[in-house]
PLY file of the C-alpha trace (Angstrom):
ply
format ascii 1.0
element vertex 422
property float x
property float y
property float z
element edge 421
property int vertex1
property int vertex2
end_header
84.22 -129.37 32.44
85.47 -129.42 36.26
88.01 -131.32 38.12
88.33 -130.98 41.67
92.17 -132.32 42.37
92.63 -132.99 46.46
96.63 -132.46 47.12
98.69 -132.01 50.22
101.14 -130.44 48.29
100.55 -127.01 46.92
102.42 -123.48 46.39
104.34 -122.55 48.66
105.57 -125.93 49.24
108.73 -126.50 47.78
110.25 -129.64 46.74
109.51 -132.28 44.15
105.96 -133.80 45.40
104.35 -129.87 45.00
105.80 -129.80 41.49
103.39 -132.30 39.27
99.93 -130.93 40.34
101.04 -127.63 40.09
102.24 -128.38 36.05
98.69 -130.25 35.44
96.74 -127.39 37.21
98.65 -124.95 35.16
98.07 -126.42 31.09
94.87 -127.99 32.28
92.58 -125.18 30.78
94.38 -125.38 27.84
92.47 -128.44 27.15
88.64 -127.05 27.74
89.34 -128.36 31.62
88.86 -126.23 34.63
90.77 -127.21 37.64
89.48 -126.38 41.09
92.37 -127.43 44.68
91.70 -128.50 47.46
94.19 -128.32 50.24
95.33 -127.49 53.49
94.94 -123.70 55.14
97.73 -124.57 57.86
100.42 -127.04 56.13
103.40 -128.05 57.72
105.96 -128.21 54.39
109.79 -129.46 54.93
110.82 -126.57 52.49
109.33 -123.24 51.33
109.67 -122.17 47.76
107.39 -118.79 47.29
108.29 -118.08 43.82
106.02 -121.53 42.68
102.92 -119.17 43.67
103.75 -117.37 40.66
102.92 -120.62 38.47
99.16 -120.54 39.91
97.25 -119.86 36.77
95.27 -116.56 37.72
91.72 -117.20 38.89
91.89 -120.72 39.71
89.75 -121.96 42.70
91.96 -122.88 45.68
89.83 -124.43 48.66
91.23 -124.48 51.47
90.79 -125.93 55.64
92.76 -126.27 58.44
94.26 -129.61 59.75
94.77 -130.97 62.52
98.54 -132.42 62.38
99.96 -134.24 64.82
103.65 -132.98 63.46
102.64 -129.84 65.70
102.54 -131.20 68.67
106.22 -133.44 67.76
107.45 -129.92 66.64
106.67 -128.43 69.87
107.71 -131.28 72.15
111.21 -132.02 70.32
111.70 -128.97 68.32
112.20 -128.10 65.01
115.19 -130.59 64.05
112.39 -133.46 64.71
109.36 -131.89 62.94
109.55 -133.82 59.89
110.22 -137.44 61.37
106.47 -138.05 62.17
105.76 -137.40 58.56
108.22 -138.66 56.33
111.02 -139.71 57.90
114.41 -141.99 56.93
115.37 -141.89 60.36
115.10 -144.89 62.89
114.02 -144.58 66.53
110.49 -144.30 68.49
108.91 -141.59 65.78
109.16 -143.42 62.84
107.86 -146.40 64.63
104.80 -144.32 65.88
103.95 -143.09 62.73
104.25 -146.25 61.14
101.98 -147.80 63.59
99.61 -145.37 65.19
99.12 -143.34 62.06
97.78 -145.53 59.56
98.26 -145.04 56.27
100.11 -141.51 57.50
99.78 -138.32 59.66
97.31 -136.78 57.24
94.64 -139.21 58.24
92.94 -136.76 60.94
91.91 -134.41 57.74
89.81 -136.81 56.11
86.30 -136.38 57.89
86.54 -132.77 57.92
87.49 -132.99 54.42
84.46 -135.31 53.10
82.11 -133.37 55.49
83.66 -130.29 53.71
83.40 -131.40 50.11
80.44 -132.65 50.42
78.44 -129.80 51.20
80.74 -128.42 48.49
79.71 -130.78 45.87
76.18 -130.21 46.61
76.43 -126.47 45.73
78.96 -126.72 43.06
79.00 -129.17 40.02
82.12 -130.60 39.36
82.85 -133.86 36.94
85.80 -135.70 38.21
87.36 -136.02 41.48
91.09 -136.25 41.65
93.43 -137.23 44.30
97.03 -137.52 44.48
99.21 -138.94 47.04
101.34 -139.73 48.91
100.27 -138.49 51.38
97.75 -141.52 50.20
95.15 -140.10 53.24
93.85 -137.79 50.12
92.83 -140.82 47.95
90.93 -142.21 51.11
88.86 -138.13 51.33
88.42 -139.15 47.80
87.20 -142.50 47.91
84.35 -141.10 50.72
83.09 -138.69 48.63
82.84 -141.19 45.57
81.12 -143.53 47.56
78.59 -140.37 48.91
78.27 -138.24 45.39
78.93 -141.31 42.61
80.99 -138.41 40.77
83.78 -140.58 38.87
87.53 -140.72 40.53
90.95 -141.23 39.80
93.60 -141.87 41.99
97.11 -140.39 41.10
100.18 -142.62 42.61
103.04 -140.65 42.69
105.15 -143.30 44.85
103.94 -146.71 45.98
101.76 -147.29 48.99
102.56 -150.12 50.58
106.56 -151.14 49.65
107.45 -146.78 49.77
111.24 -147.60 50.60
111.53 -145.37 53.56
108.60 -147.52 55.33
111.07 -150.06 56.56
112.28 -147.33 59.21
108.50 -147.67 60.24
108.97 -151.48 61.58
104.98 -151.40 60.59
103.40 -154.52 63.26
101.47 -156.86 61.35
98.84 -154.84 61.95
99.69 -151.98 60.73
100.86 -153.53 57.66
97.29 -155.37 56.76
95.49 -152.19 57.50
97.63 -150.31 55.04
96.84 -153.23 52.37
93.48 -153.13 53.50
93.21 -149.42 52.41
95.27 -149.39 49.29
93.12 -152.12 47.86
90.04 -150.23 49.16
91.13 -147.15 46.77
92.41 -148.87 43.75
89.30 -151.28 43.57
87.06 -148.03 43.66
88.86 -145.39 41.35
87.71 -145.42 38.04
91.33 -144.53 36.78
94.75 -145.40 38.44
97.28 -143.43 37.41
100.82 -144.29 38.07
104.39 -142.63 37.16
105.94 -146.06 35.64
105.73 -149.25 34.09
106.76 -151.16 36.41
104.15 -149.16 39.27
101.78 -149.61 37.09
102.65 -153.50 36.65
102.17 -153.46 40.22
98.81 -152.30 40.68
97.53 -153.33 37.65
96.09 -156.85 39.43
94.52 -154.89 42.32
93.07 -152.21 39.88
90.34 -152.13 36.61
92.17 -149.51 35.14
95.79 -148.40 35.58
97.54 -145.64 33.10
101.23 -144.14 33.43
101.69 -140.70 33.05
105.17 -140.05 33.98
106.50 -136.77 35.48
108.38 -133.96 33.18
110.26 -130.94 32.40
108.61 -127.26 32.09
109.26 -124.19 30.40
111.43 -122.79 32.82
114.29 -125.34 31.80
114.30 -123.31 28.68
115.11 -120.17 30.10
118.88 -119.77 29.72
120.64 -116.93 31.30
124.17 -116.12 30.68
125.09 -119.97 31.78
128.76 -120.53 31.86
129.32 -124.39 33.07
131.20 -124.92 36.27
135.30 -124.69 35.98
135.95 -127.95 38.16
134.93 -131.32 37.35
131.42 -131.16 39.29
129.58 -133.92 40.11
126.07 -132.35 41.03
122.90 -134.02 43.37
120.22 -131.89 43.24
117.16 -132.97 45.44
116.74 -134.59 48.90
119.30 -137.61 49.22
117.95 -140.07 51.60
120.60 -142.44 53.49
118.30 -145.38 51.09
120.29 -143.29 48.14
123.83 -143.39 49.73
126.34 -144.37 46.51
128.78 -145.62 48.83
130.03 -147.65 45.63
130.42 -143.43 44.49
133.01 -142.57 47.04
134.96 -145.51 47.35
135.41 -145.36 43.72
136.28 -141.35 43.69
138.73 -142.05 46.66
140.54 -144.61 44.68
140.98 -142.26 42.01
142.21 -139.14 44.02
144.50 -141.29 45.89
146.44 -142.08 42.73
145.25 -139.13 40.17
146.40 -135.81 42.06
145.12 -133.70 38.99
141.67 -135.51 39.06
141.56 -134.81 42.67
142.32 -130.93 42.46
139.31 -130.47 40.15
136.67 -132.79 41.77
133.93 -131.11 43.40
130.96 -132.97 44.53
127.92 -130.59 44.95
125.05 -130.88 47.21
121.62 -128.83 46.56
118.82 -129.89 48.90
118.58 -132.14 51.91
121.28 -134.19 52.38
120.78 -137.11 55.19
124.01 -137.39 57.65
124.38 -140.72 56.91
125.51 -139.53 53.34
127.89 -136.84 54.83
129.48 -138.84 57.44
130.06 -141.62 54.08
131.67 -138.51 52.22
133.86 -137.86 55.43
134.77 -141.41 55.65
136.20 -141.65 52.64
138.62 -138.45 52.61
136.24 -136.65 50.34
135.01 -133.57 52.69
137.30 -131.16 51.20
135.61 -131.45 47.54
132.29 -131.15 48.61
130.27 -127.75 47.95
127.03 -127.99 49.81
124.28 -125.28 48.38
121.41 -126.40 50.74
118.02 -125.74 49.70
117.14 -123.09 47.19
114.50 -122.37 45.06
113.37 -124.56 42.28
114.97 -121.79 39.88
117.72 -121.93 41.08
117.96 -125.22 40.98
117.72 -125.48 37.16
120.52 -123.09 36.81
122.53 -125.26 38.73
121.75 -128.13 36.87
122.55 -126.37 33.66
126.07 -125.59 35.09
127.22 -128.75 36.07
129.66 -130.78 34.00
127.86 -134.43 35.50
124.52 -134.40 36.79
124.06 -137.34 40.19
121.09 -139.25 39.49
121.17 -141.98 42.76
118.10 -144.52 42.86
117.76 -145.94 46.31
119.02 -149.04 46.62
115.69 -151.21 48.42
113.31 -153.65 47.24
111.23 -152.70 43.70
114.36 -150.14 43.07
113.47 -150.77 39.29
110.58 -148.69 39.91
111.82 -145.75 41.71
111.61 -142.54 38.86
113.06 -139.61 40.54
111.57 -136.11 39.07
114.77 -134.29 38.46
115.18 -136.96 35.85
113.14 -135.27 33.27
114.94 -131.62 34.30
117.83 -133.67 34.32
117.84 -134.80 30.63
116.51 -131.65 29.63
119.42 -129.66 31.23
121.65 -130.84 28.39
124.18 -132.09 30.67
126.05 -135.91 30.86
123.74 -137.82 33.56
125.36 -140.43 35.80
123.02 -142.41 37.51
123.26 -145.13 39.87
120.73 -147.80 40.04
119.16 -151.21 38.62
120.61 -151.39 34.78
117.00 -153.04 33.88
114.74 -150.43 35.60
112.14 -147.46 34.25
115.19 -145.00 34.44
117.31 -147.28 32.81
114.72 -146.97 29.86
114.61 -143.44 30.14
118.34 -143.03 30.08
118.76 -144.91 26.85
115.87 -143.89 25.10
116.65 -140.00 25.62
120.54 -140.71 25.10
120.96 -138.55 28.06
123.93 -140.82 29.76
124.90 -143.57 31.65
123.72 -145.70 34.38
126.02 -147.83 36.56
124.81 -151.51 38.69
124.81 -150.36 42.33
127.98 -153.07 42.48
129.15 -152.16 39.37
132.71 -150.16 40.56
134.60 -151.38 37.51
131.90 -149.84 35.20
131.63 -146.62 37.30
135.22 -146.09 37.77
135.90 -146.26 33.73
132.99 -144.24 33.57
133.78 -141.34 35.68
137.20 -141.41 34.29
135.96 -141.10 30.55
133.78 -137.97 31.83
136.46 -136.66 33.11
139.28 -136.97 30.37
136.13 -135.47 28.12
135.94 -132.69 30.45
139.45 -131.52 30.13
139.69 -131.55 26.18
136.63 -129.29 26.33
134.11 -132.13 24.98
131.91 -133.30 27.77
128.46 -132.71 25.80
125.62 -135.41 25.35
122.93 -134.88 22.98
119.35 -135.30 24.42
116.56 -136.99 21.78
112.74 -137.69 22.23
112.32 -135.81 25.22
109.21 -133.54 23.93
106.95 -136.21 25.50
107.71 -135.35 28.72
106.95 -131.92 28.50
104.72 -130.82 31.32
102.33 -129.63 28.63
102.09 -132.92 26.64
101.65 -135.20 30.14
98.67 -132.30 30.54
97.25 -133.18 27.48
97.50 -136.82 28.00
95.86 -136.26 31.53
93.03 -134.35 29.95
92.07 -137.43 27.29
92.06 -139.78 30.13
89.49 -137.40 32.26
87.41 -136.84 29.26
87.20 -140.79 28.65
86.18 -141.41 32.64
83.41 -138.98 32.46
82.18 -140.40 29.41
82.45 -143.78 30.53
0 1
1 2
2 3
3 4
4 5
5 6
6 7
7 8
8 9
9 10
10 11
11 12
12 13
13 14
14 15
15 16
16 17
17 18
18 19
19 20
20 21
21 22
22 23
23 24
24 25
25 26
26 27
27 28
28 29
29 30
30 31
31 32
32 33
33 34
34 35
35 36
36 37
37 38
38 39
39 40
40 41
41 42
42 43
43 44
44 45
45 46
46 47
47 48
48 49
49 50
50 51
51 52
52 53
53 54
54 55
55 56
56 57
57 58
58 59
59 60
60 61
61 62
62 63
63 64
64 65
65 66
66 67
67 68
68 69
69 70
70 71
71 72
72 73
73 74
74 75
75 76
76 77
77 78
78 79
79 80
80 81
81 82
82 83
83 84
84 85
85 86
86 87
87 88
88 89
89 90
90 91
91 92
92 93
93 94
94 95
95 96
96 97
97 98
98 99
99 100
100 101
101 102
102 103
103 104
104 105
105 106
106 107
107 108
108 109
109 110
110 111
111 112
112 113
113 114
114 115
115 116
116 117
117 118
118 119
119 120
120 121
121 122
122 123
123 124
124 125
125 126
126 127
127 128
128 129
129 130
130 131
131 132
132 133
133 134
134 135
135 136
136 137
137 138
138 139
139 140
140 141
141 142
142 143
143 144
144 145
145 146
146 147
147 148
148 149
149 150
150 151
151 152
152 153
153 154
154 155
155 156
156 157
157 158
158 159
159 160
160 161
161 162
162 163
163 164
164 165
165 166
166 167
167 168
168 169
169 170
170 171
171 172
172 173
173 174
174 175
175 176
176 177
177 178
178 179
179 180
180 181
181 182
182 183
183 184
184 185
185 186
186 187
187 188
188 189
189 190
190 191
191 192
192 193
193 194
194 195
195 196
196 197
197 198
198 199
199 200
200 201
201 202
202 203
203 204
204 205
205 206
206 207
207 208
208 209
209 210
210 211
211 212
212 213
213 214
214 215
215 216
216 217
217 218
218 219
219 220
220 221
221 222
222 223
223 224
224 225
225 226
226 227
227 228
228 229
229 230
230 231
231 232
232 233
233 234
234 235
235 236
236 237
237 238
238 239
239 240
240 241
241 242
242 243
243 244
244 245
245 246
246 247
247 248
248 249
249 250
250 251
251 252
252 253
253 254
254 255
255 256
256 257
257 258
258 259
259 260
260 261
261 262
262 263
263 264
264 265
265 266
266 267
267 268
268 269
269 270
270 271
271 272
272 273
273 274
274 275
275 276
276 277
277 278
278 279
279 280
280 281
281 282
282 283
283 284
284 285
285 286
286 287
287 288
288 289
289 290
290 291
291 292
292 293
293 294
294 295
295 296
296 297
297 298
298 299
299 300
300 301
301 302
302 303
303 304
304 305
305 306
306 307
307 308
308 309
309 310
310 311
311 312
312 313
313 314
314 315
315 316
316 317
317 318
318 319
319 320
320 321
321 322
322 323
323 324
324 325
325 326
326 327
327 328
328 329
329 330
330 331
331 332
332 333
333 334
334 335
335 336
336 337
337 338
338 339
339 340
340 341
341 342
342 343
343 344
344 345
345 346
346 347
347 348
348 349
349 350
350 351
351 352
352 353
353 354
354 355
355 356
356 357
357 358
358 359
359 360
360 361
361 362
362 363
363 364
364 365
365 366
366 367
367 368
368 369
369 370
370 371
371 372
372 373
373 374
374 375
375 376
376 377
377 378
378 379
379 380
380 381
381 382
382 383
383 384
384 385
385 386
386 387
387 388
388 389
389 390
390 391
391 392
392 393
393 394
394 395
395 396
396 397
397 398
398 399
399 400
400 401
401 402
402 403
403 404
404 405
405 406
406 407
407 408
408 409
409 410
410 411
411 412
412 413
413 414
414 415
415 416
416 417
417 418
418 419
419 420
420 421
């Protein structure tokens, strides 16, 4: 049995959108299914992580063709520091608004004829069973949709954000246009997949009345979150964010609350540290600087997704931010699962009634805090703290096996054995 999974996202990409496909592709033959990639030969990532090539199960069939990006030509007329806005940006100005507007649903969209015409002639010569796409970038589930419509091989269409409502798309000011054309699309793919699969309840609530069929399966953890070196948990009081923090994600309710309590608490304030891993947006920064709280910051940039899990595994609180925008209850963040798995006290900020609210209490992995809540955060923070200096800050994790990378694999596989047979 053959899937053939198009993905923008693959090894070396770092980041959190390469890491799902990669986890499927990897426990997929585990289940009698053979996975075969298709993706881009010339990709234009934010972030590099090589050591994720090393997860590539060994004689898997990658396909791969060039694209034609207009990112390039933004890269070479603005430079590096702009090279990202045209694809996914949180920025305002003239390049969001032109790739909200002129590249409809995103920049990916000029690889999608090349790609059917590709595939095609692909499919011809090579039997597969079920076509998979994953997105955003949501230009793969429209490759996908072409060559269902051509070949009549069954699809299914993985959401791993929203299409239309993505809360960075308000930078886009999308015309009216623009706007029906994207809902013109999205209802074009989920009315043809056979299977919708989405990463939440309440996504999946969403596209369940423009779909026949929409599943969750959620993101996870993987073995390397097992893999404990000599970890000896950070001396200060850190607060850790690991992942890209959009301005959308700014806890400004955070520092006002942490500057109230180093004003008064000199103790507190010598062992705060607030540490940074990833992309940080300068709206965030300047926030931090604004309210007196450079000096405890620690900023560890980007580094590689191993690293990462150390770091999480060292921290005495790990940051969990939802951004604060429309349909915030169903905004999952991946580190979540890592998160819970880490073994470490998780403060997140974010709707009380959301799908990471549910996670939170039904994995007993911490606390989340209203976005207005300061009276809740501040007694909060200030119970992890006093915990932290007798020694006891601990939490103990429960029912987090199903989110194993392995187990969301298996669930995967019973939903592409029932398509094919259906």
């Amino acid at each position: 049995m053959k899937v053939l999974i198009i993905t923008y996202y693959w090894p070396p990409s770092g980041g959190s959108g390469v890491q799902r496909w990669l986890k499927f592709v990897k426990y997929l033959q585990n289940f009698g299914i053979e996975p075969i990639v298709y993706t881009v030969s010339n990709p234009l990532y934010p972030t590099i992580d090589n050591s994720l090539l090393d997860e590539i199960p060994k004689g898997i069939e990658v396909l791969k063709k060039p694209i034609i990006d207009p990112q390039r030509l933004v890269t070479r007329l603005f430079g590096k520091k702009t090279e990202n806005n045209i694809g996914k940006s949180s920025q305002k100005g003239f390049l969001p608004w032109v790739r909200g507007n002129f590249f409809i649903p995103d920049p990916k969209m000029f690889w999608v004829r090349p790609s059917v015409s590709f595939l095609k002639k692909y499919l011809k010569e090579n039997k597969v069973d079920v076509i998979i796409s994953t997105g955003p970038p949501h230009s793969m589930h429209l490759i996908a949709k072409k060559l269902k419509a051509a070949t009549k091989i069954p699809w299914i269409a993985d959401f791993r954000d929203p299409w239309s409502g993505l809360y960075y798309t308000t930078d886009f000011k999308l015309s009216s246009f623009a706007r029906k054309r994207n809902e013109k699309l999205e209802n074009g793919v989920l009315k043809n997949a056979d299977v919708v699969i989405a990463v939440g309840d309440f996504l999946k609530k969403v596209l369940e009345g423009k779909a026949s069929l929409v599943e969750v399966i959620t993101n996870g953890y993987d073995q390397e979150v097992f893999i404990q070196k000599a970890t000896t948990l950070d001396s200060q009081f850190s607060i850790a964010h690991i992942g890209l923090l959009p301005k959308q994600s700014n806890p400004l309710i955070l520092w006002k609350v942490l500057q109230e309590i180093c004003a008064v608490d000199t103790e507190f304030s010598s062992c705060l540290e607030l540490q940074m891993t990833g992309s940080v947006s300068e709206e965030v920064m300047d926030s931090i600087t604004s309210h007196s709280l450079s000096e405890h910051v620690v900023s560890n940039g980007y580094v590689t997704h191993e690293k990462a899990i150390e770091l999480q595994q060292k921290a005495q609180v790990l940051l969990l931010l939802i951004p604060k925008v429309e349909n915030a209850k169903g905004i999952i963040t991946g580190k979540i699962f890592e998160y819970v798995q880490a073994k470490r006290p998780i403060l997140a900020i974010g709707p009380e009634d959301g799908d990471v609210a549910t996670i939170i209490e039904e994995t007993a992995s911490g606390v989340i805090v209203d976005f207005e809540d300061a009276e809740k955060l501040k007694a909060t923070i200030l119970r992890m703290y006093r915990d932290f200096k007798k020694n006891n800050l601990v939490v103990s994790s429960k029912n987090v096996e199903k989110y194993h990378r392995k187990a969301l694999t298996e669930k995967l596989s019973k939903i592409i054995k029932e398509t094919i047979q259906n």
